[in-house]
Residue, then its C-alpha position, 0 to 999 in steps of 0.5 A: x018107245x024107250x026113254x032118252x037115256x041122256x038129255x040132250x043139252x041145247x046147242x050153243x049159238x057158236x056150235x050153230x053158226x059153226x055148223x051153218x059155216x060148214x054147210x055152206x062151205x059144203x055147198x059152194x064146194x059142191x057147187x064149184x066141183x059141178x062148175x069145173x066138171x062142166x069146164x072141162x066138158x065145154x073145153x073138151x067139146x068146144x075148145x078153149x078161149x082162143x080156138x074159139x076166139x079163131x073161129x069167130x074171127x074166122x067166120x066173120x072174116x070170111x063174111x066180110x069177103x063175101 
């Protein structure tokens, strides 16, 4: 195996922190970007807020009268 051919200087705490910033950062967008995906899937399958507020009135509603 060939030797380093340059050594590697230590990482300052500031480079660290930053890098850890950035994987965090990476993370919660990855994590946002599946959340909405998931959104839009649910409103495409089931409707909005307000056509499923409809339907659950609706059912109760009807429930009531029977």
């Amino acid at each position: 195996m060939p030797a380093d051919p340059a050594p590697r200087r230590p990482l300052s705490a500031a480079c660290l922190a930053a890098n850890g910033a950035l994987s965090l950062l990476n993370l919660g967008c990855h994590l946002l970007d599946r959340q909405v995906e998931r959104l839009a899937l649910d409103f495409e399958r089931h409707g909005g807020f307000t056509e499923r507020l409809h339907r659950v009135r609706s059912v109760s509603r009807d429930q009531a009268d029977a």
